[in-house]
BANU-460161 format. One record per residue: x, y, z of N, C-alpha, C, O in turn; residue in three letters. Coordinates in steps of 0.05 Angstrom, whole numbers, plus 32768, in hexadecimal, padded with zeros to 4 digits. Example, Ala and Ser with C-alpha at 12.3 -4.5 7.8 and 13.67 -1.06 7.14 Angstrom:
! residues 2
81087F8E809C80F67FA6809C81087FBE809C811D7FBE80A9Ala 81017FD3808E81117FEB808F81028001809D810C801780A1Ser 
END
This chain:
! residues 288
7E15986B78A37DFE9859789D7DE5986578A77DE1986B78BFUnk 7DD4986778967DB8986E78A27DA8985678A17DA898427893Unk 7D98986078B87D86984B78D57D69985478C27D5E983F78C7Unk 7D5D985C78B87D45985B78B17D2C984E78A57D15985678A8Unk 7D37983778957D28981F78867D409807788D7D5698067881Unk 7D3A97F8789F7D4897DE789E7D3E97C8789A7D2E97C178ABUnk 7D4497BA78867D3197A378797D3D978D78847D55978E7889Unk 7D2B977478897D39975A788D7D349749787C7D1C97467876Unk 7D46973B78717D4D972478677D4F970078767D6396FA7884Unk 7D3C96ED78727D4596D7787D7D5C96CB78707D5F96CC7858Unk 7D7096C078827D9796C0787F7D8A96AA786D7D9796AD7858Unk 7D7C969A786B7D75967E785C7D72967F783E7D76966B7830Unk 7D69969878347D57969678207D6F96A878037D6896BD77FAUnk 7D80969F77FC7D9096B377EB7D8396CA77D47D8C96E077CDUnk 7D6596B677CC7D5696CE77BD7D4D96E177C67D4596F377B8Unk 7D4C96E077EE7D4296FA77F67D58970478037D50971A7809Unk 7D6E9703780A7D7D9713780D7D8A972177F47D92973877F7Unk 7D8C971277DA7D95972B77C07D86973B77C77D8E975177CFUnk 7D67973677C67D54974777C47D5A976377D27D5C977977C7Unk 7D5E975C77EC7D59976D77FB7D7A977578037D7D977C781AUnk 7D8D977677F47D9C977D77EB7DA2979677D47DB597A777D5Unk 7D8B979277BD7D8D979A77B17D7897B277B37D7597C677A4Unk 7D6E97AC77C67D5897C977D17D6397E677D87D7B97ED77D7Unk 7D4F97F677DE7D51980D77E97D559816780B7D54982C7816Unk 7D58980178137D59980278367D70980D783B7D839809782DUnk 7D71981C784E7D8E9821785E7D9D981178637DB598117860Unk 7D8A97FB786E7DA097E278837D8B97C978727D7697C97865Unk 7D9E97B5787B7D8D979D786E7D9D978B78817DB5978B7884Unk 7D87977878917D8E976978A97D8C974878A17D78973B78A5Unk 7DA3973E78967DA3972378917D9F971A78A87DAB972278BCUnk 7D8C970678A97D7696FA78C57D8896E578CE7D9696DF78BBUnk 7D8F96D378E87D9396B978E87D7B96B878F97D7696A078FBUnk 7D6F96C279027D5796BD79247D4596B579137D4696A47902Unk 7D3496C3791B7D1096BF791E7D0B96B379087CF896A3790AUnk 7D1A96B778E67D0E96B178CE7D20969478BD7D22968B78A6Unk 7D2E968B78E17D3F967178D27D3D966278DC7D4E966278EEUnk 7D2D964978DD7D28962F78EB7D3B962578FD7D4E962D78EFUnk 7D46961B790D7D579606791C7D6895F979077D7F960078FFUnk 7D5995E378FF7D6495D578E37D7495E378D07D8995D778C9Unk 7D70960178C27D7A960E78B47D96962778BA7DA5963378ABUnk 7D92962578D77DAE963578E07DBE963778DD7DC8964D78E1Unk 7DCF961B78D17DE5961978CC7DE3962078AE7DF8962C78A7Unk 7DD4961D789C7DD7962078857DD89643787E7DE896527872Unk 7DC1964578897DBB966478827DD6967D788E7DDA96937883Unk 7DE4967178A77E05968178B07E129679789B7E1A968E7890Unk 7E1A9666788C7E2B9661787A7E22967D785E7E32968C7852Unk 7DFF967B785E7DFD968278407E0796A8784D7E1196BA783FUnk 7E0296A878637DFC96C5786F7E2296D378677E2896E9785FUnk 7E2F96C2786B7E4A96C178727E4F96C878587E5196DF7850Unk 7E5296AE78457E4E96B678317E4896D578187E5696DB7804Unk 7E3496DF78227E1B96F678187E3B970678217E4B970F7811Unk 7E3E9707783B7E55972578477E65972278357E6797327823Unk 7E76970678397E8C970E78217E8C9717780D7EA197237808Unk 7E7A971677FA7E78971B77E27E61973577DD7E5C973B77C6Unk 7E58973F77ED7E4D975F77E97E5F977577F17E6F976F7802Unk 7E60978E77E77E6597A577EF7E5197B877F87E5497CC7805Unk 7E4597B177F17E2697BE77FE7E2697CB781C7E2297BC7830Unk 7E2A97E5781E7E2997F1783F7E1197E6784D7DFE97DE7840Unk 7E1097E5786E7DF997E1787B7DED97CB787D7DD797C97888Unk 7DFF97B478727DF39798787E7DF2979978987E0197A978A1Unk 7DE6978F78A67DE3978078C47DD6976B78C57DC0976878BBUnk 7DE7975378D77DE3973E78D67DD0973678F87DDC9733790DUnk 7DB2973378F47DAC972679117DB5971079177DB196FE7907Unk 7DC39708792C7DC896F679357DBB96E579457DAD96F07955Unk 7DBB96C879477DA896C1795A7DB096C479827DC696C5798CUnk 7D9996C4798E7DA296D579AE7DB396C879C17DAE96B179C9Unk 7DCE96DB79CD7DD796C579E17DC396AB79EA7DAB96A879E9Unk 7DD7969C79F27DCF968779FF7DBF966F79F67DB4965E7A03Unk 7DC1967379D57DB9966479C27DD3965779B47DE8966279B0Unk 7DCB963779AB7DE4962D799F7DED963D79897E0396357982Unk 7DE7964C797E7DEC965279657E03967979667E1396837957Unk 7DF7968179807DFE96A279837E1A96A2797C7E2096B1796AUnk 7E33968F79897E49969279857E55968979667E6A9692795EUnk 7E47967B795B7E53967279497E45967D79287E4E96787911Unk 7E31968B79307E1F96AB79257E4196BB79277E5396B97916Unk 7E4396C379337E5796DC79367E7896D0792A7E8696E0791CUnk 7E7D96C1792E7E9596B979287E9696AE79097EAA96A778FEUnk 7E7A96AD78FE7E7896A278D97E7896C878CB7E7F96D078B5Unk 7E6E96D978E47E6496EC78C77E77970378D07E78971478BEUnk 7E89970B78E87E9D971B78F57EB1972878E67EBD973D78E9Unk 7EB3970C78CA7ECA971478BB7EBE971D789F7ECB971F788AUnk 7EAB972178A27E9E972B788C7E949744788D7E85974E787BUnk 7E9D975178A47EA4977578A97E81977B78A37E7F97907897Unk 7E67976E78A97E4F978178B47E46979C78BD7E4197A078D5Unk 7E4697A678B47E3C97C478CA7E3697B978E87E4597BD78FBUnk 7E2497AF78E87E1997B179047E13979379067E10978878F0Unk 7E10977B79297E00976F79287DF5977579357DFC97857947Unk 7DD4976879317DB69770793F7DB8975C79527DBC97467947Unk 7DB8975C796E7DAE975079837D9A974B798D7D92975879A1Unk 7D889732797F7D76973479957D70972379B47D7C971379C2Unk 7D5B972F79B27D55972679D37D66972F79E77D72972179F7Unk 7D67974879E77D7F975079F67D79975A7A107D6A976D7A15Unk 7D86974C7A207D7D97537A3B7D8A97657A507D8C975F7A67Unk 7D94977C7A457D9C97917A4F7DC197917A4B7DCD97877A38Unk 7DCD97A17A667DEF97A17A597E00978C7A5E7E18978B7A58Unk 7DEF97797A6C7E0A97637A6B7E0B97557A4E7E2297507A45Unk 7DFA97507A447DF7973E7A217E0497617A127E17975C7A02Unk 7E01976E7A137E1197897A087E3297867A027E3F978679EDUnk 7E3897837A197E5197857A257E67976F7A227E80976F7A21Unk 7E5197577A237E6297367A1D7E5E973979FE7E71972E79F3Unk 7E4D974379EC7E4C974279CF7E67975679C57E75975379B1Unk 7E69976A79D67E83978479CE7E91976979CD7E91975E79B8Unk 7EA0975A79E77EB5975279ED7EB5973879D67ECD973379D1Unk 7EA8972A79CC7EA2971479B67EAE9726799E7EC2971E7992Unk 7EA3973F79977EA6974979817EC39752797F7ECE9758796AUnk 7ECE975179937EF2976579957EFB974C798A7F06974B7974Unk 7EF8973A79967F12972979997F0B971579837F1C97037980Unk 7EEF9715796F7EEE9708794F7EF4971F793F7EFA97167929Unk 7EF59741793E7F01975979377F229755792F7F2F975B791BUnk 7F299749794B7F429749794F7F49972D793D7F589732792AUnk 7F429713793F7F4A96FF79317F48970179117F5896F77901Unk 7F339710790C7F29971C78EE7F42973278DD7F4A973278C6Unk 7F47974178F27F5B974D78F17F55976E78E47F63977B78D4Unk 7F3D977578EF7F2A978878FA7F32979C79037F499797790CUnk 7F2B97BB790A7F3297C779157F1F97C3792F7F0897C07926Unk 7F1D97C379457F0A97BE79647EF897D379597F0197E47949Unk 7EE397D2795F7EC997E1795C7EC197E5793E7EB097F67938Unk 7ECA97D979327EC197E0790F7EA997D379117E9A97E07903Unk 7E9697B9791F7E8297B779277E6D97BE792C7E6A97AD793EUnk 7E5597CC792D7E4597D579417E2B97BF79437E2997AA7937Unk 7E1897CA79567E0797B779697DEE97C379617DF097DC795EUnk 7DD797B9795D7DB997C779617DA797A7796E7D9A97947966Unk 7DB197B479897D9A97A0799B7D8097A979967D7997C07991Unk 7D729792799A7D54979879A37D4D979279B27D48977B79B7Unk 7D4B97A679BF7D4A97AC79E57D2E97A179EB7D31979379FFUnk 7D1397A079E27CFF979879E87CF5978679E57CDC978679E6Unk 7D01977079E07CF4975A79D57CEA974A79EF7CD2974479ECUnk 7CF297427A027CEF973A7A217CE997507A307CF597657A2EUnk 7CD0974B7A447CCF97527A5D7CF297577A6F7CF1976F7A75Unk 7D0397507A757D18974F7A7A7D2D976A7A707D39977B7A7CUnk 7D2897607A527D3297747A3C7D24978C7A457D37979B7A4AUnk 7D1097977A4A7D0197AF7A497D0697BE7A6C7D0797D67A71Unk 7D0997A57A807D0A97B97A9B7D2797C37A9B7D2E97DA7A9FUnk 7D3A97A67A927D5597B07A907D6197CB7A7C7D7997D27A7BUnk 7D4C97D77A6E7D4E97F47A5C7D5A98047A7C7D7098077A87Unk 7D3C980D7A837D46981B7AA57D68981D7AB07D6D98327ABCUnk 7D7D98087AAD7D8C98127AB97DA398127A9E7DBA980F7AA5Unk 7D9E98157A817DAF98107A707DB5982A7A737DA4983C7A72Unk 7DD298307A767DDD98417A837DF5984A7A637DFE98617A5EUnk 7DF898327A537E0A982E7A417E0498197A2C7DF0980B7A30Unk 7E1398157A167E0E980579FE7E2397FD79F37E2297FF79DBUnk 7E3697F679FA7E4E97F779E77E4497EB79CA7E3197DD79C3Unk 7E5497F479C07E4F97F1799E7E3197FD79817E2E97FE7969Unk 7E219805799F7E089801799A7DFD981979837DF6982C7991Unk 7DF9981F79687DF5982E79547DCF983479637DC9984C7963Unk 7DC5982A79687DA19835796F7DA2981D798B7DB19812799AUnk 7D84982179847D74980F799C7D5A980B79867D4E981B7978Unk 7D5697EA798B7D3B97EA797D7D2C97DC79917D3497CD79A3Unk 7D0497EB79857CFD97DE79927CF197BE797B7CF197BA7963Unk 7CE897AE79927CDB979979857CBE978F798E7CBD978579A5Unk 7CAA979179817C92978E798F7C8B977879917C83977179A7Unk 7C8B9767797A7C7C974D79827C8E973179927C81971F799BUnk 7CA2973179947CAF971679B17CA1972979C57C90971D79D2Unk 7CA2973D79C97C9E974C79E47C7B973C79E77C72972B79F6Unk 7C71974B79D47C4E974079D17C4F972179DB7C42971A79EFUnk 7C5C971479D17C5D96F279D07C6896EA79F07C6496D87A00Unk 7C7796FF79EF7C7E96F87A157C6C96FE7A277C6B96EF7A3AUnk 7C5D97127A257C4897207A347C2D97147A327C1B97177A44Unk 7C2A97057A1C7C1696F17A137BF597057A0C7BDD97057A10Unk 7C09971479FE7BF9972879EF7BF1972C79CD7BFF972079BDUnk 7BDD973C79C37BE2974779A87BFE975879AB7C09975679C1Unk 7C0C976A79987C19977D79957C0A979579917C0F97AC799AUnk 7BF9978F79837BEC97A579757BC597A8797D7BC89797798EUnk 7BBA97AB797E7B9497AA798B7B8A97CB79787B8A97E3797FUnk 7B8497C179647B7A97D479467B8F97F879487B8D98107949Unk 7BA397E179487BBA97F379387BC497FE79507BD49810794CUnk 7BBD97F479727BC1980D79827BDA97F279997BDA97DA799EUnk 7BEB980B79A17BFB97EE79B67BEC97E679CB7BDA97F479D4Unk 7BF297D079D37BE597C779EE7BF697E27A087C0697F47A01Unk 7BEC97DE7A217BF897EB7A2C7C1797E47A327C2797F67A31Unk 7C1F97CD7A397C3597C17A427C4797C67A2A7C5F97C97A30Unk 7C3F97C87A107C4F97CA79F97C5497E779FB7C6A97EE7A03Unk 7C3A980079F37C41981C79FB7C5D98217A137C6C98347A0CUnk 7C6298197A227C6998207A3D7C8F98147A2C7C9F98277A28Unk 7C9498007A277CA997F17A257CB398037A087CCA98067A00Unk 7C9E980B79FF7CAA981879DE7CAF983879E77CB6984579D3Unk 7CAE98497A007CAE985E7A087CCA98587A207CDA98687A28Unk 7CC7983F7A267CE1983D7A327CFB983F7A1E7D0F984C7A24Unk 7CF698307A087D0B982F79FB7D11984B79F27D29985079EFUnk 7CFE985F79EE7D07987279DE7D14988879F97D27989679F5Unk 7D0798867A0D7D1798907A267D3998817A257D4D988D7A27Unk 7D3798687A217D5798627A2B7D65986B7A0E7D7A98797A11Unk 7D5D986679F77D71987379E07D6F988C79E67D85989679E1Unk 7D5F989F79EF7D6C98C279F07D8198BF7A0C7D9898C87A0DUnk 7D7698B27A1D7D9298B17A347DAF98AF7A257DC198BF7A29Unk 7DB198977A137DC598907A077DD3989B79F47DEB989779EDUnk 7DBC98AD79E87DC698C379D27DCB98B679B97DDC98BA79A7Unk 7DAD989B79BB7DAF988679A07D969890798F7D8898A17999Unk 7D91988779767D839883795E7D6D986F796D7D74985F797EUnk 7D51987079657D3C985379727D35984D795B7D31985D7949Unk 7D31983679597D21982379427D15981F79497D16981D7962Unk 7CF7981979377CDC980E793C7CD997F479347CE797E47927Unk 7CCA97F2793C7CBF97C9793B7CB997D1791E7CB497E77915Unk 7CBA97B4790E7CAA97B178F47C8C97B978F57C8197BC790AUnk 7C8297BB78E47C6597BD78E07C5D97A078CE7C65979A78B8Unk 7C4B979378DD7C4D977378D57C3F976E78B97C40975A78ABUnk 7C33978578B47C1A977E78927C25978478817C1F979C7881Unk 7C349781786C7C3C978378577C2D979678457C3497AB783AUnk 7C14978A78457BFA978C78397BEA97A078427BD1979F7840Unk 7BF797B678507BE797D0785F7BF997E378587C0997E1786BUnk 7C0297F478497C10980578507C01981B78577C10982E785EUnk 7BE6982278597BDF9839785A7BE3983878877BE8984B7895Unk 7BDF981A78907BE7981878A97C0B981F78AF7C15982C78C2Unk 7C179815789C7C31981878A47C2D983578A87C2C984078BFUnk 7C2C9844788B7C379863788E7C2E987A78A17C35989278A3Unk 7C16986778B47C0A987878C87C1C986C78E07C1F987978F5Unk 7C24985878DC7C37984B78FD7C56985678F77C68985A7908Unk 7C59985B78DC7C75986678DF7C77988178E37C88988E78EFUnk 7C61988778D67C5B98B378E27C5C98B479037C6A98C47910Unk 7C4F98A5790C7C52989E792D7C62989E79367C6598A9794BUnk 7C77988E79287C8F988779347CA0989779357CAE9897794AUnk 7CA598AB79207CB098B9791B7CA998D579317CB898E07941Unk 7C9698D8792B7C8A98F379487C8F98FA795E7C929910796AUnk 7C8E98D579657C9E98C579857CBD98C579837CCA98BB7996Unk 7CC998CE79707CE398D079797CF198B8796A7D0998BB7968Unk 7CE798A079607CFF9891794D7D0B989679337CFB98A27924Unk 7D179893792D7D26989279217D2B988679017D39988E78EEUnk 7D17986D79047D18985A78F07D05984378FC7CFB983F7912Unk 7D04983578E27CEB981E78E47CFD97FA78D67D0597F278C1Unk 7CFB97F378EB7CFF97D278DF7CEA97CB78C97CD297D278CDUnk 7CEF97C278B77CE197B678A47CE4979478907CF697887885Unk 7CC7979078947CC3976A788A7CC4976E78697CC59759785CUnk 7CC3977F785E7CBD977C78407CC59787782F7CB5979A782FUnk 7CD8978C78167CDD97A3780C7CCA97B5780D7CD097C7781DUnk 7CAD97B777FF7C9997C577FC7C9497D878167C8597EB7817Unk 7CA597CF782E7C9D97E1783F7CB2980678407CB0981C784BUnk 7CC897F7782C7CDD980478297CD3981F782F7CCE98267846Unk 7CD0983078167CC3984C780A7CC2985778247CD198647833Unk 7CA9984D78247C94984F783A7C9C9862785C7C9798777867Unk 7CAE984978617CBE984E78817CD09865787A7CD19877788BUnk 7CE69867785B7CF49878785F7CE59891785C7CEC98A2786DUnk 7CD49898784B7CCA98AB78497CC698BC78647CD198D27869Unk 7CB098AB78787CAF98B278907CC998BF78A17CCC98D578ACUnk 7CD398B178A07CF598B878B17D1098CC78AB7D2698D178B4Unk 7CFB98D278907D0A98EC78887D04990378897CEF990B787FUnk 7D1B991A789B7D0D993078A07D0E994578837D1D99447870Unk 7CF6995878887CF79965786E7D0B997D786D7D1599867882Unk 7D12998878547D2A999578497D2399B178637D3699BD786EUnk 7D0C99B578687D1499CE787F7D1A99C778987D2999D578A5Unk 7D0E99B078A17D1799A578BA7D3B999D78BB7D4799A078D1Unk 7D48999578A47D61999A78A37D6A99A878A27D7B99AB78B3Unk 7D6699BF788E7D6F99D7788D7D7099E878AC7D8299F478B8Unk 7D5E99E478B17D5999EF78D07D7099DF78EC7D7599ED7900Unk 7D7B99C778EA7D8D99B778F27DA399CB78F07DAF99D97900Unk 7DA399C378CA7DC399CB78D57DC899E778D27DE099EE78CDUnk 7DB499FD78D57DBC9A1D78DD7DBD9A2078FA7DC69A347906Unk 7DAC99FF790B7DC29A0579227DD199F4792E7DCF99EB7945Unk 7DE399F0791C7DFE99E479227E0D99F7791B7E1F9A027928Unk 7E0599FB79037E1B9A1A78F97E1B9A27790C7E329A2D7914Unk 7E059A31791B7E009A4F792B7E0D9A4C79467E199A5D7952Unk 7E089A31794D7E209A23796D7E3C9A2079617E4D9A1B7973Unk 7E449A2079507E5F9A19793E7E6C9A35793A7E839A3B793EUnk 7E5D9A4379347E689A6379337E5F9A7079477E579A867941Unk 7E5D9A6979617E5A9A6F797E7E5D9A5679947E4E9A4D79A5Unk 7E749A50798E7E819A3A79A07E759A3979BE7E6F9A2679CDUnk 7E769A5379C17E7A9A5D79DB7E5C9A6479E77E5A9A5F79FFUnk 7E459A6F79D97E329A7679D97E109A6079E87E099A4B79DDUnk 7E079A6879F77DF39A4D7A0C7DDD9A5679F67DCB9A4579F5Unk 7DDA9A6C79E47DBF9A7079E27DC19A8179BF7DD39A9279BEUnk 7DB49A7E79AB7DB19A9679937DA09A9A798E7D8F9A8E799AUnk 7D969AB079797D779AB3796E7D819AA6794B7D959AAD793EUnk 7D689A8D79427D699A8E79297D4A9A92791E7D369A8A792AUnk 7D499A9E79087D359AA878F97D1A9AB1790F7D049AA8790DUnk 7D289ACD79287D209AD0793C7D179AC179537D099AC87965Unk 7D239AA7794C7D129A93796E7D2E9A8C797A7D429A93796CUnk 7D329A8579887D429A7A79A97D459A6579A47D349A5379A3Unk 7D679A62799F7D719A4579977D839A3D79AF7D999A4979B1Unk 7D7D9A2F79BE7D8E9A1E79D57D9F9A0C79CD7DA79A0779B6Unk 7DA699FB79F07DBA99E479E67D9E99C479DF7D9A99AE79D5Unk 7D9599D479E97D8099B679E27D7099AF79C87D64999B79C2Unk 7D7699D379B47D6C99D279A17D8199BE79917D7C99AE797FUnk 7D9899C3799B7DB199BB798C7DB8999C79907DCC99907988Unk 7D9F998F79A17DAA9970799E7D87996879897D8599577978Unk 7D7B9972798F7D63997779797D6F997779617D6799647954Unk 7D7F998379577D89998D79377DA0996E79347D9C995E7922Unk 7DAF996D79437DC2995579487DB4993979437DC299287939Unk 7D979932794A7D889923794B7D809922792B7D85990F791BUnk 7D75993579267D68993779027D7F993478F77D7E992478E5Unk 7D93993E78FB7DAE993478E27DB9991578E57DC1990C78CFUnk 7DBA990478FD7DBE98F179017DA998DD78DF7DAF98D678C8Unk 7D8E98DE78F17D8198DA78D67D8798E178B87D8198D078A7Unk 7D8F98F078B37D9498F578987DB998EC78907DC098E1787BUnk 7DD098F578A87DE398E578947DEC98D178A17E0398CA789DUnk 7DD898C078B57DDE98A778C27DF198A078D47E0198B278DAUnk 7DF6988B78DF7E0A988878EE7E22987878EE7E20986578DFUnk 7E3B987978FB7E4F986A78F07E49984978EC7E39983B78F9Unk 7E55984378DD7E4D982778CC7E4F981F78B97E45982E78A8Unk 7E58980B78B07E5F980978957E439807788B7E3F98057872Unk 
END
């Protein structure tokens, strides 16, 4: 599954999840959180539940709403058996909500009748102050396919803009440089926050060139129309691949070897998680 355009869908709305079903995104994130009222929760897990059974469509992921909400357990136990790629966690406040979500997921895997880990996880580590110091000691992820960040709960907690003419606040800079420090610790994929304008792409395609520069991976996305756009960005070009995988070949036909010359420059082991990184992007990661 490739991480590079992930669109969301509110779980409520069945004309926007065909929609965005029937798109060009990598991943498409049937919503229960932020885009489903209280009142509508129960309806929109049923329709969400629903949508799994009856697509074949790779790369669904289902957000769930956040521990410790009436709804988180009974989120996971409607859509578990409907074999998701991944669910999105938010508000995640480091590895204990990690670790109690693995252990939820085995044992509805197991009742489903699942293989354990056919699941995976894309928390978003930044959404809380909490979420962001607890990056620092995330040591591990079980299940975890990336790390995303999320800018605006973080903004809303901080009692901030997200954004001050296109540029982060500082507290946002700092927490979006954390995240991308703890996914290389982890040897994960980073997602970027949405870009909130629909109605800007000439802003998107400069915040996703950014993003991309800085090391992510892929861009969350509010709209089809942002589709194109983000993947374009997040794809590396035919020489930057090409250049990948001559050194994988070149460590592959020197098992043994710390160091080669390709097209006369000095290829290391560090070039070789560099090249590992650009192919990630292009043939994605395990997931349905």
């Amino acid at each position: 599954m490739r991480l590079r355009s992930l669109l969301f869908a509110p779980g409520d709305s069945d004309r926007k999840i065909a929609k965005a079903l029937a798109s060009a995104a990598d991943a498409v994130i049937l919503d229960l959180e932020d885009s489903v009222a209280a009142p509508a929760k129960d309806a929109a897990r049923a329709m969400v539940a629903g949508m799994l059974a009856g697509s074949a469509r790779p790369g669904i992921v289902v957000r769930v709403n956040p521990p410790g909400t009436p709804w988180y357990l009974a989120d996971l136990a409607a859509v578990v058996v409907g074999r998701p790629a991944a669910i999105m966690l938010p508000k995640s406040c480091g590895l204990a909500d990690l670790v109690a979500l693995d252990h939820h997921l085995e044992a509805l895997e197991t009742q489903a009748g699942l293989p354990v880990g056919t699941i995976g996880v894309l928390p978003i580590a930044t959404e809380t102050t909490a979420g962001v110091l607890a990056l620092q000691s995330l040591n591990q992820a079980p299940r975890a396919l990336a790390l995303c960040f999320g800018a605006e709960d973080l903004a809303a907690d901080l009692g901030i803009d997200p954004r001050v003419n296109g540029i982060y606040p500082a507290a946002i800079a700092a927490a979006r440089a954390m995240l991308l420090l703890a996914a290389g610790r982890l040897g994960l994929p980073a997602i970027d926050t949405p870009f909130p304008d629909p109605r800007d792409p000439d802003g998107l395609a400069r915040e996703a060139a950014i993003a991309a520069s800085d090391g992510f991976t892929g861009k969350l996305c509010i709209h089809p129309d942002q589709i194109a756009s983000v993947t374009a960005a997040f794809t590396p070009s035919a020489a930057r691949i090409g250049w990948a995988r001559a050194v994988l070949a070149g460590f592959a036909a020197n098992p043994q070897a710390g160091v080669f010359t390709l097209d006369g420059k000095m290829i290391d082991r560090p070039h070789l998680k560099l090249a590992e990184r650009i192919l990630v992007t292009v043939e994605g990661v395990a997931g349905r």
